[in-house]
PyMOL Python script that loads the backbone (N, CA, C, O; Angstrom):
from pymol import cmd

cmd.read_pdbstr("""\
ATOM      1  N   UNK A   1     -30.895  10.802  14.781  1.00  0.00           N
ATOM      2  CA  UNK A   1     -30.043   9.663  15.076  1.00  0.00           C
ATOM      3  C   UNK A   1     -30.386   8.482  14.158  1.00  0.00           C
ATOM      4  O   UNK A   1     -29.479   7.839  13.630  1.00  0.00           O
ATOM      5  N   UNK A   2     -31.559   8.210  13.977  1.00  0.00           N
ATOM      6  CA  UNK A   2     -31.863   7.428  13.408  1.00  0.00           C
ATOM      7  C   UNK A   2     -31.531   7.631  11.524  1.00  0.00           C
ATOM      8  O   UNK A   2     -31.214   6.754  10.720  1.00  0.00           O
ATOM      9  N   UNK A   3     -31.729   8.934  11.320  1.00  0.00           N
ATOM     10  CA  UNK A   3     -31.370   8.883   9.910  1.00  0.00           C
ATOM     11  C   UNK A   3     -29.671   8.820   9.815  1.00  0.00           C
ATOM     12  O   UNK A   3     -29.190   8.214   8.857  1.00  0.00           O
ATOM     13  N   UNK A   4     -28.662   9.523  10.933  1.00  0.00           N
ATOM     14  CA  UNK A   4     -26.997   8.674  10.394  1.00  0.00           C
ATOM     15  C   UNK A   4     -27.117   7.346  10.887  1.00  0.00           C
ATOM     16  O   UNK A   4     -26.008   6.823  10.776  1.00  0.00           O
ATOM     17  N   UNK A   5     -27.882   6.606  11.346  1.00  0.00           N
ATOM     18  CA  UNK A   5     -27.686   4.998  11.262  1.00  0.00           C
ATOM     19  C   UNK A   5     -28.033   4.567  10.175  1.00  0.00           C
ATOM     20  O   UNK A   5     -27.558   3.500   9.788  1.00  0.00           O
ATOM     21  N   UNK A   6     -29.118   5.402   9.247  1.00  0.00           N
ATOM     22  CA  UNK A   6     -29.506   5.114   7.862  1.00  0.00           C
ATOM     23  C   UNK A   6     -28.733   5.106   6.658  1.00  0.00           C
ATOM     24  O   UNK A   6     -28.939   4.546   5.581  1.00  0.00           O
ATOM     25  N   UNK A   7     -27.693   5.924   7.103  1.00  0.00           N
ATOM     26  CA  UNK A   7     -27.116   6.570   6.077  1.00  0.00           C
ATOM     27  C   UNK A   7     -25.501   5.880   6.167  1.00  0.00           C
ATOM     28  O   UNK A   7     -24.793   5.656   5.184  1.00  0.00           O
ATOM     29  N   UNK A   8     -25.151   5.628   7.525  1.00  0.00           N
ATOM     30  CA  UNK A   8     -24.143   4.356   7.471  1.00  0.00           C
ATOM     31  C   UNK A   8     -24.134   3.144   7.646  1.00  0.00           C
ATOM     32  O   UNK A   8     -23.206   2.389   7.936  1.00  0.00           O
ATOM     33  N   UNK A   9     -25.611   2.886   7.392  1.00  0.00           N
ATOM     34  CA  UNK A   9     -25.853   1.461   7.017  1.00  0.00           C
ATOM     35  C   UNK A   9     -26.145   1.398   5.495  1.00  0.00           C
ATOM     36  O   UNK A   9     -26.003   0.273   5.015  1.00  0.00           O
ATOM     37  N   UNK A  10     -26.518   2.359   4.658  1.00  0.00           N
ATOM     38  CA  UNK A  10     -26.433   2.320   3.530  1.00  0.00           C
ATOM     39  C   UNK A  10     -25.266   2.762   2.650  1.00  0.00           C
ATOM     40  O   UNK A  10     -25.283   2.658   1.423  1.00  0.00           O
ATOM     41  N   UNK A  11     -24.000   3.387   3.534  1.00  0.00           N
ATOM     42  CA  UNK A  11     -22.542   3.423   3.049  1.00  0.00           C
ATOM     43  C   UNK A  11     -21.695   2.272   3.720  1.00  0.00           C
ATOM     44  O   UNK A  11     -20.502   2.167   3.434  1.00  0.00           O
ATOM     45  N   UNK A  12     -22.239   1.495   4.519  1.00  0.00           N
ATOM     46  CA  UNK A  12     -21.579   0.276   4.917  1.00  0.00           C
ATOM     47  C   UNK A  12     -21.892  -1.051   3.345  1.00  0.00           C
ATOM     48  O   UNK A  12     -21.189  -1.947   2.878  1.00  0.00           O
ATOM     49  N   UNK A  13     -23.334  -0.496   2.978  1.00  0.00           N
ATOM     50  CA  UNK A  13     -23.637  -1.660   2.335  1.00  0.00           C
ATOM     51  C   UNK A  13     -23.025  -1.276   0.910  1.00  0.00           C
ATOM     52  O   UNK A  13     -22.587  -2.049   0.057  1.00  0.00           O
ATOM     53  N   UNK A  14     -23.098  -0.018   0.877  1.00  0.00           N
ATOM     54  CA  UNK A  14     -22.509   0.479  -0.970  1.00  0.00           C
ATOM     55  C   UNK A  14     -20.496   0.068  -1.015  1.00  0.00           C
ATOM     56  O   UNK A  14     -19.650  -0.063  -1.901  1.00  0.00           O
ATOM     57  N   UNK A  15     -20.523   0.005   0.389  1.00  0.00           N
ATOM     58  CA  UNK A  15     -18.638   0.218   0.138  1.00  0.00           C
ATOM     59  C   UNK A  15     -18.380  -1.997   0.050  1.00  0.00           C
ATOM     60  O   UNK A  15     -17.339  -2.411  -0.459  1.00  0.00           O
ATOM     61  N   UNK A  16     -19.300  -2.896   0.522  1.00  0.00           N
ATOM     62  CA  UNK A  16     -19.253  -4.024   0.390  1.00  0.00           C
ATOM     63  C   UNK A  16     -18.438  -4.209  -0.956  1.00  0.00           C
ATOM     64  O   UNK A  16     -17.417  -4.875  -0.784  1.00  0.00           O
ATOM     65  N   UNK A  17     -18.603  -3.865  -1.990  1.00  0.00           N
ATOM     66  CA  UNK A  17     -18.150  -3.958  -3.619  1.00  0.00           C
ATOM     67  C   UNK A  17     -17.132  -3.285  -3.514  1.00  0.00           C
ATOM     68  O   UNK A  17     -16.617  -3.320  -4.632  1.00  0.00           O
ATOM     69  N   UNK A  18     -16.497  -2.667  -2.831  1.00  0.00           N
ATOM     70  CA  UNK A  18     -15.565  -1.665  -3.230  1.00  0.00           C
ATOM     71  C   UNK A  18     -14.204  -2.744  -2.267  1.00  0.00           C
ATOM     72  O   UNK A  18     -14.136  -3.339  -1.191  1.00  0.00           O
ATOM     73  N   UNK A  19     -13.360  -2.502  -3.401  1.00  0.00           N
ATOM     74  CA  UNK A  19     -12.043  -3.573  -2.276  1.00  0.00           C
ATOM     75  C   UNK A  19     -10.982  -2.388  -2.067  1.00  0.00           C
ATOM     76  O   UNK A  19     -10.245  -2.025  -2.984  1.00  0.00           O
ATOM     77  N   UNK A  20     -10.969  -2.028  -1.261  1.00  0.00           N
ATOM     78  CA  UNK A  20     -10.292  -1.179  -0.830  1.00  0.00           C
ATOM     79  C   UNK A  20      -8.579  -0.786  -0.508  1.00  0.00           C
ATOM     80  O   UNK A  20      -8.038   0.309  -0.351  1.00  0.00           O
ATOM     81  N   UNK A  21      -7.841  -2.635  -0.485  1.00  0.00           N
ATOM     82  CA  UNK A  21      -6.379  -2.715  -1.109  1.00  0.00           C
ATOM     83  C   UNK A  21      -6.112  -2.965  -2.396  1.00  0.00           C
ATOM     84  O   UNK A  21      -4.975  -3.255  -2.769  1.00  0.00           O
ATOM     85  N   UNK A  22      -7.177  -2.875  -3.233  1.00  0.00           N
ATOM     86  CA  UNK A  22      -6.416  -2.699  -5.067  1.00  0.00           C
ATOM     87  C   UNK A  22      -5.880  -2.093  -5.754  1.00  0.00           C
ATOM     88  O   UNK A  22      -5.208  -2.579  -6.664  1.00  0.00           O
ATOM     89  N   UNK A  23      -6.012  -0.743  -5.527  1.00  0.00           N
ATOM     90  CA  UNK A  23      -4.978   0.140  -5.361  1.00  0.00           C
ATOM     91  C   UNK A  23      -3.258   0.228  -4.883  1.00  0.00           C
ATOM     92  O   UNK A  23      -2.423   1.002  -5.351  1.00  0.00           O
ATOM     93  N   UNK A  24      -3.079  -0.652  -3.980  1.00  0.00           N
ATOM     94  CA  UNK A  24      -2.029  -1.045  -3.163  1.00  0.00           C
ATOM     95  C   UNK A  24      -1.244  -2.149  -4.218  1.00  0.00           C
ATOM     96  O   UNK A  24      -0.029  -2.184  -4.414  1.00  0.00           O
ATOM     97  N   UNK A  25      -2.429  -3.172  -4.937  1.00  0.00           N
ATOM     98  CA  UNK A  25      -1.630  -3.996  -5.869  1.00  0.00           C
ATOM     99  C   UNK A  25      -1.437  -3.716  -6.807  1.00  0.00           C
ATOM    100  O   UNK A  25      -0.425  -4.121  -7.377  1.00  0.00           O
ATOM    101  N   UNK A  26      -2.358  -2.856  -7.424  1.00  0.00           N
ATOM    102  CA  UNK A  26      -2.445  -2.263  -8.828  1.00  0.00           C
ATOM    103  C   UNK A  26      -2.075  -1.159  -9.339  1.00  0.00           C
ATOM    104  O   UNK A  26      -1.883  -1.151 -10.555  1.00  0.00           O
ATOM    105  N   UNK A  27      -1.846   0.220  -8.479  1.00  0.00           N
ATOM    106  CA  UNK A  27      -2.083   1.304  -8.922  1.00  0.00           C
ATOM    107  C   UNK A  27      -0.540   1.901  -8.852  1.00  0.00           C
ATOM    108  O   UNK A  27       0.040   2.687  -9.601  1.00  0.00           O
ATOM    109  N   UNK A  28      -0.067   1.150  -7.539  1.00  0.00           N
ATOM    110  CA  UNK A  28       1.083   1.912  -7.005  1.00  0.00           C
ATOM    111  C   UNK A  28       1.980   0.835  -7.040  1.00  0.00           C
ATOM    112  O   UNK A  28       1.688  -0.318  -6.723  1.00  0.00           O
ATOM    113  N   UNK A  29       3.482   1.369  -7.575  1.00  0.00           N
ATOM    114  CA  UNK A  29       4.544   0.276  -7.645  1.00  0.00           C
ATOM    115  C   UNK A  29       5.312   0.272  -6.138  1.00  0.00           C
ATOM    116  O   UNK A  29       5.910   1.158  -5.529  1.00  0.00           O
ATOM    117  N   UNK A  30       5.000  -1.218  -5.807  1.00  0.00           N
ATOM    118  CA  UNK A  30       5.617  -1.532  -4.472  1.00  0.00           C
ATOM    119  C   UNK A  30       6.700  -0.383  -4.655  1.00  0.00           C
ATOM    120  O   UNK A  30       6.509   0.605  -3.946  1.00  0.00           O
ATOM    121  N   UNK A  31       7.719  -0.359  -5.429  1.00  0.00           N
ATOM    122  CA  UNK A  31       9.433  -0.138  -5.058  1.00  0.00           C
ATOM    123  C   UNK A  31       8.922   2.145  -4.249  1.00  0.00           C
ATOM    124  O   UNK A  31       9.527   3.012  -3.618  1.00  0.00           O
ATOM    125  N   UNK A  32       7.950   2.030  -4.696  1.00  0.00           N
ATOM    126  CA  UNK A  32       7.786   3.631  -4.230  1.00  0.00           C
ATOM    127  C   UNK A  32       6.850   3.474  -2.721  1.00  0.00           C
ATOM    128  O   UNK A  32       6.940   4.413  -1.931  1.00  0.00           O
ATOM    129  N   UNK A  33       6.269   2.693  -2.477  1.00  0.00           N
ATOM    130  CA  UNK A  33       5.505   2.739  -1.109  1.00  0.00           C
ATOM    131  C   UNK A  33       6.878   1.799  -0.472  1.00  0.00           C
ATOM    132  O   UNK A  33       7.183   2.080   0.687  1.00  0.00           O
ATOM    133  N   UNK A  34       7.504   0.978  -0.997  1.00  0.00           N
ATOM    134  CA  UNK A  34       9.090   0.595   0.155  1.00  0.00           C
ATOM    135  C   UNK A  34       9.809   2.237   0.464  1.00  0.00           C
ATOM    136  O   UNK A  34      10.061   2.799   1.529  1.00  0.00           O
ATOM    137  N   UNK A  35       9.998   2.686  -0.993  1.00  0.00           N
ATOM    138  CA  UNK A  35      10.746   3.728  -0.384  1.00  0.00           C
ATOM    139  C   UNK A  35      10.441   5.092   0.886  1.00  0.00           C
ATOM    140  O   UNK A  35      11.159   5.648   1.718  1.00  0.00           O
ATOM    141  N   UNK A  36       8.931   5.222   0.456  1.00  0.00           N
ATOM    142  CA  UNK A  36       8.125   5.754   1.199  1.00  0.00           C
ATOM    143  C   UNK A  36       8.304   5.357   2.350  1.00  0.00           C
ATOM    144  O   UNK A  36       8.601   6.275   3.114  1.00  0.00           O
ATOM    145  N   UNK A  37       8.242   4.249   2.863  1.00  0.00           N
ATOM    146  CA  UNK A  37       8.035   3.724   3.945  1.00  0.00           C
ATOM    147  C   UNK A  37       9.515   3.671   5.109  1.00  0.00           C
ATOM    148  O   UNK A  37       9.749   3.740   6.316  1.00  0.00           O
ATOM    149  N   UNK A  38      10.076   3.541   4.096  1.00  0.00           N
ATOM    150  CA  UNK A  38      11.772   3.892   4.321  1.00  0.00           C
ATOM    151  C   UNK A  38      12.411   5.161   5.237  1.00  0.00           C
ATOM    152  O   UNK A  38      12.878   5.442   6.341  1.00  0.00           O
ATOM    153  N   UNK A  39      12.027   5.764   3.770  1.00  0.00           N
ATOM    154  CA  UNK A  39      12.018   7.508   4.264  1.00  0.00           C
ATOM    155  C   UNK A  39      11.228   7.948   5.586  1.00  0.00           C
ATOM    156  O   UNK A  39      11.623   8.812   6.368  1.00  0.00           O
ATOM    157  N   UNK A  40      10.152   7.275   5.693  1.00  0.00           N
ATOM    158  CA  UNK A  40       9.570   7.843   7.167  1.00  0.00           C
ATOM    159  C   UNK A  40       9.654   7.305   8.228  1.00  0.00           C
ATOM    160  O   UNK A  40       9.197   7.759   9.277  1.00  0.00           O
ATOM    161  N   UNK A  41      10.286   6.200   8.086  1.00  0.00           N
ATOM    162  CA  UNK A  41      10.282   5.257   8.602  1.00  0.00           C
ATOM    163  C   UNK A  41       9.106   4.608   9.727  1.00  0.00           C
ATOM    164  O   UNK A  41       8.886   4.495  10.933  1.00  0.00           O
ATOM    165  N   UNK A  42       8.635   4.333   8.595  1.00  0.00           N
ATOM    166  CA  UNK A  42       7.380   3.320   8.637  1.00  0.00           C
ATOM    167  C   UNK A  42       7.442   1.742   8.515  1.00  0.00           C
ATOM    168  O   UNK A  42       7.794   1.195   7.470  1.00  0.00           O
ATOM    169  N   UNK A  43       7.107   1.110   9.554  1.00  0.00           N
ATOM    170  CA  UNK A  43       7.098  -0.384   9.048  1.00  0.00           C
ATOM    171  C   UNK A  43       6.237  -0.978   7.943  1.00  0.00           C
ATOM    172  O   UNK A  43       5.011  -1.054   8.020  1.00  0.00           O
ATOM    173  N   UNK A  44       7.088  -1.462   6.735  1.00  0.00           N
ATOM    174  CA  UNK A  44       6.445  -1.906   5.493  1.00  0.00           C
ATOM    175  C   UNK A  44       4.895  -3.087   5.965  1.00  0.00           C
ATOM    176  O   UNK A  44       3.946  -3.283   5.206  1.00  0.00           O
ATOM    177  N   UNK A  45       5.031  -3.629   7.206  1.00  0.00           N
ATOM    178  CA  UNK A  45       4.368  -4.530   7.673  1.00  0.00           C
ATOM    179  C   UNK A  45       2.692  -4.038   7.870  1.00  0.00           C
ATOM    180  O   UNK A  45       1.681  -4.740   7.835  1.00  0.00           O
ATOM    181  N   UNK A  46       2.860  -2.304   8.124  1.00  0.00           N
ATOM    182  CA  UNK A  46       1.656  -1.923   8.668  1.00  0.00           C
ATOM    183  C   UNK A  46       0.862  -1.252   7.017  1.00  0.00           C
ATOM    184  O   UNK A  46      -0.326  -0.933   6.953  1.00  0.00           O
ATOM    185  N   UNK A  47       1.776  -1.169   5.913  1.00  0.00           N
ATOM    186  CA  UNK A  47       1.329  -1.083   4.367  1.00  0.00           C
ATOM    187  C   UNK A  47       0.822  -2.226   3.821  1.00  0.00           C
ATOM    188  O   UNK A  47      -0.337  -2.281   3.408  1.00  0.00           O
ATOM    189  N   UNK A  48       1.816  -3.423   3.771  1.00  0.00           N
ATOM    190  CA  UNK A  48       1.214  -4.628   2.822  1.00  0.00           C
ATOM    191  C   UNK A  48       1.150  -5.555   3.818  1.00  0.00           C
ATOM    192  O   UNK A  48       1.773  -5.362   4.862  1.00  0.00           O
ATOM    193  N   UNK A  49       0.286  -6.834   3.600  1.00  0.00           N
ATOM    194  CA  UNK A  49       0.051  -7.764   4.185  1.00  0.00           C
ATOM    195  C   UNK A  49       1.247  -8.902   3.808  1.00  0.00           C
ATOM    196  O   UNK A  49       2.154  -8.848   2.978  1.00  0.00           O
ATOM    197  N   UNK A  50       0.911  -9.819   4.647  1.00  0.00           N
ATOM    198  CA  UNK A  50       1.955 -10.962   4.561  1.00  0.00           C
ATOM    199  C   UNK A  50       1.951 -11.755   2.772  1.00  0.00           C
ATOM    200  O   UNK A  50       2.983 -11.727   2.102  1.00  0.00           O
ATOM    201  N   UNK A  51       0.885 -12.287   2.331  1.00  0.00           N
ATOM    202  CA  UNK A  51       0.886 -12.576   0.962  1.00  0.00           C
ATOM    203  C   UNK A  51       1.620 -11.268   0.114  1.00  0.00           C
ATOM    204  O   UNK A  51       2.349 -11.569  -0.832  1.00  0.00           O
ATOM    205  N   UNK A  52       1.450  -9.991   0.416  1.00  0.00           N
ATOM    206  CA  UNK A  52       1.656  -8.905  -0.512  1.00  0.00           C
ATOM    207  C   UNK A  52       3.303  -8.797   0.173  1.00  0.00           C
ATOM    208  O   UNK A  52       4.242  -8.406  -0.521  1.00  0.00           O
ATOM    209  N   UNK A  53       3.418  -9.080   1.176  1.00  0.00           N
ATOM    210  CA  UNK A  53       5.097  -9.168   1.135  1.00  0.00           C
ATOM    211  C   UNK A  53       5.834 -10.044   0.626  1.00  0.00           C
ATOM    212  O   UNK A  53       7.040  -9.825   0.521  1.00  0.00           O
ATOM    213  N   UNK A  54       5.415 -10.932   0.304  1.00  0.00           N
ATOM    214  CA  UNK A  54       5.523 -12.107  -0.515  1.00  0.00           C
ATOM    215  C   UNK A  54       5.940 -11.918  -1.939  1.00  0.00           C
ATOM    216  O   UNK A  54       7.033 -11.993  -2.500  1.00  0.00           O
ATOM    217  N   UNK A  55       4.536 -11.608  -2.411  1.00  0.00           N
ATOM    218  CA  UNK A  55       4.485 -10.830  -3.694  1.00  0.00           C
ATOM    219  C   UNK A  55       5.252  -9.933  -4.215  1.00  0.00           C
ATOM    220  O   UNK A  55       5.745 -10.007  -5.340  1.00  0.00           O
ATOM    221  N   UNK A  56       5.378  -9.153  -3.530  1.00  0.00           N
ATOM    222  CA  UNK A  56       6.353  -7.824  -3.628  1.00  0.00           C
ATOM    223  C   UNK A  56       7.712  -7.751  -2.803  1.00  0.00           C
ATOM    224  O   UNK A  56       8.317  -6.786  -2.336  1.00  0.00           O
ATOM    225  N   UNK A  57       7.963  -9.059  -2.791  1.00  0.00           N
ATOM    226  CA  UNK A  57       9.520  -9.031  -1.985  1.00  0.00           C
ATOM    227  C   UNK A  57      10.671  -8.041  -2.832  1.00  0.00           C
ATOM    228  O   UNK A  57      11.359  -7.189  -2.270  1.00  0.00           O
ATOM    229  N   UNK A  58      10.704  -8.254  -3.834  1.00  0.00           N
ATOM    230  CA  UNK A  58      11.828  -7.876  -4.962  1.00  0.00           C
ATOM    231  C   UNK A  58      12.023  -6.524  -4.769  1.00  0.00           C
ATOM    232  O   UNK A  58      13.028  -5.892  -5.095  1.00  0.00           O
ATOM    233  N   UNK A  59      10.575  -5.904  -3.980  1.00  0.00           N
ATOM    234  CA  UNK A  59      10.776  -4.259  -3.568  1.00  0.00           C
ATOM    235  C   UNK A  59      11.605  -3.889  -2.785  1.00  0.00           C
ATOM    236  O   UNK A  59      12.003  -2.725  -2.745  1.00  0.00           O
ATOM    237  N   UNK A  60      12.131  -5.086  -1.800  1.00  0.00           N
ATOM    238  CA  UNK A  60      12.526  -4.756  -0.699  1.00  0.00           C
ATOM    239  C   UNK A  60      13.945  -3.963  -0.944  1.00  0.00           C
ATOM    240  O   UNK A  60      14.399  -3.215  -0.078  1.00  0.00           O
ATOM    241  N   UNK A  61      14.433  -4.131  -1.869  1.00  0.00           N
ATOM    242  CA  UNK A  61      15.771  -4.102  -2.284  1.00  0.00           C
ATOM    243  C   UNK A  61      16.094  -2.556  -2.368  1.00  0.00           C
ATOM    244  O   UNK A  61      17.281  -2.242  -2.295  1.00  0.00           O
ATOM    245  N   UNK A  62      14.946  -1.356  -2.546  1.00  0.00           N
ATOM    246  CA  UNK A  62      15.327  -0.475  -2.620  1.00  0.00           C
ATOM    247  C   UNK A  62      16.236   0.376  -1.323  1.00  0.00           C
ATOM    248  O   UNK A  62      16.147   0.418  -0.096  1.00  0.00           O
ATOM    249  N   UNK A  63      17.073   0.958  -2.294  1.00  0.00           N
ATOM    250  CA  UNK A  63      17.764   1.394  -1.753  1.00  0.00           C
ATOM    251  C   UNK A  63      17.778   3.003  -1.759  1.00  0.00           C
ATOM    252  O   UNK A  63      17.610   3.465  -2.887  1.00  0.00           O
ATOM    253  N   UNK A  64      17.927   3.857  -0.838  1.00  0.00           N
ATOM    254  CA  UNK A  64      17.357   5.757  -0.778  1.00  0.00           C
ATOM    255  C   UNK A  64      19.023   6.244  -0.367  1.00  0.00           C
ATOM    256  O   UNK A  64      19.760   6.153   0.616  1.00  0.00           O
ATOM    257  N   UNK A  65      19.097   6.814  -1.785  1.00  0.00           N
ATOM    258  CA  UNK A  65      20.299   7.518  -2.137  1.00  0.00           C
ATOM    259  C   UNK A  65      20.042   8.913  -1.308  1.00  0.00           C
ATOM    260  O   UNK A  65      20.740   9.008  -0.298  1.00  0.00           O
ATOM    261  N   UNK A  66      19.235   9.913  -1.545  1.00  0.00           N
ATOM    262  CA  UNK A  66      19.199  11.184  -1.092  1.00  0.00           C
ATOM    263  C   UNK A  66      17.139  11.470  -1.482  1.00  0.00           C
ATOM    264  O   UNK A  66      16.495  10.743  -2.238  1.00  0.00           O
ATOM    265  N   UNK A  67      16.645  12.511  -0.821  1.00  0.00           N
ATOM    266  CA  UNK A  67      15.696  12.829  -0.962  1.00  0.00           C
ATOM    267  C   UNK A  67      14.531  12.482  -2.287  1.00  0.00           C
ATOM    268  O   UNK A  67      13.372  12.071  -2.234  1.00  0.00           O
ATOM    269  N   UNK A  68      15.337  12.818  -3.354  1.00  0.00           N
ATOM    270  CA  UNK A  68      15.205  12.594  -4.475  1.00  0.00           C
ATOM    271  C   UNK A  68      15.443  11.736  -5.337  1.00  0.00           C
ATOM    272  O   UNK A  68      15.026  11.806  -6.493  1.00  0.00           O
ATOM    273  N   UNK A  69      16.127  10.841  -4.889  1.00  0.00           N
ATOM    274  CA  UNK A  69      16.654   9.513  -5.706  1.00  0.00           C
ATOM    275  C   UNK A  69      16.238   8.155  -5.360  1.00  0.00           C
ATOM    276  O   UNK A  69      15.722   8.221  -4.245  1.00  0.00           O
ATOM    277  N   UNK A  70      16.226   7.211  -5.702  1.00  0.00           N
ATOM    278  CA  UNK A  70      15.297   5.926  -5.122  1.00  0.00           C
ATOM    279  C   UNK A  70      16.298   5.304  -6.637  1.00  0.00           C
ATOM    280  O   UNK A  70      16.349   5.757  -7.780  1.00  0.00           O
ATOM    281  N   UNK A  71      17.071   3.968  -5.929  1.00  0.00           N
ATOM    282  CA  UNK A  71      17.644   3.342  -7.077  1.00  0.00           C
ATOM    283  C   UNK A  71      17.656   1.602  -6.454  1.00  0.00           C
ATOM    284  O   UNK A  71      18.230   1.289  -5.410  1.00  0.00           O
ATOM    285  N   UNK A  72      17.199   1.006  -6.994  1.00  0.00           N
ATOM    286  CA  UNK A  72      17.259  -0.517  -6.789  1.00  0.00           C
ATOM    287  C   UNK A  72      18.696  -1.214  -7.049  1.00  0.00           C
ATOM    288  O   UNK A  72      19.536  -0.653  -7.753  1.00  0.00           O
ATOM    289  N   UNK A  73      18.836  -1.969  -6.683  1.00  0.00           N
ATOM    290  CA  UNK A  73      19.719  -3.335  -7.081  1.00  0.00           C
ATOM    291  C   UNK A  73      19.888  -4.096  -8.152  1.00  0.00           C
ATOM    292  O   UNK A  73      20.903  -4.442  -8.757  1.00  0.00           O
ATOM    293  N   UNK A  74      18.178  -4.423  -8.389  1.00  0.00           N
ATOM    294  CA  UNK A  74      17.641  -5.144  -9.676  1.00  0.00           C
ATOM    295  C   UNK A  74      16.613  -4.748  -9.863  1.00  0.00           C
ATOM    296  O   UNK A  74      16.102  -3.908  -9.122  1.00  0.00           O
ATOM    297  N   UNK A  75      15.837  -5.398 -11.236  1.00  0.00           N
ATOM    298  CA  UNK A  75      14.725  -4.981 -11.577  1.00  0.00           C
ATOM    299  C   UNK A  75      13.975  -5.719 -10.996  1.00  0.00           C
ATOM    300  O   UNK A  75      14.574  -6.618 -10.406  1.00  0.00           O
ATOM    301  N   UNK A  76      12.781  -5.739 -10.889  1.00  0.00           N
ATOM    302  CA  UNK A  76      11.457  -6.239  -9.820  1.00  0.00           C
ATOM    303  C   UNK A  76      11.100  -7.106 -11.404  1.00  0.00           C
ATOM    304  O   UNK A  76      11.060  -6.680 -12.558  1.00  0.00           O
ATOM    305  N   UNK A  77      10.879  -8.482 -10.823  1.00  0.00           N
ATOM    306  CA  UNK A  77      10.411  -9.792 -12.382  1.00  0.00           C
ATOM    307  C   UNK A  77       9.050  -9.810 -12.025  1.00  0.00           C
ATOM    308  O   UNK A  77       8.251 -10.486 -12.673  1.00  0.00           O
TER     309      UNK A  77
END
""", "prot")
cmd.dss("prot")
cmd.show_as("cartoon", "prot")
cmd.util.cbc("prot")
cmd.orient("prot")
């Protein structure tokens, strides 16, 4: 017992550095986690935070033609 308290207190302290929504700003283009979110219907609210809805409003616009298609309105500035 005492060594997994060791061992997730020393993966509590290694993950401190690690930011764990940068990925979310960086990696992945809003307009595909809207559509995602769309399609499953998932509330975009429980993906991005309030600043990142902010940020990424211009995503909102997508629009889901069929399974395979994902086409916007405009381009995201």
């Amino acid at each position: 017992k005492i060594d997994k308290m060791q061992r997730d207190m020393k993966t509590k302290e290694d993950l401190k550095t690690v930011a764990l929504g940068t990925s979310k700003i960086n990696d992945l283009d809003p307009r595909i986690t809207v559509a995602w979110c769309k399609r499953h219907e998932v509330p975009i609210e429980m993906i991005f935070n309030k600043s990142l809805l902010a940020k990424f409003c211009c995503a909102m616009d997508v629009i889901l033609i069929s399974d395979s298609e994902i086409h916007r309105m405009e381009p995201c500035s």
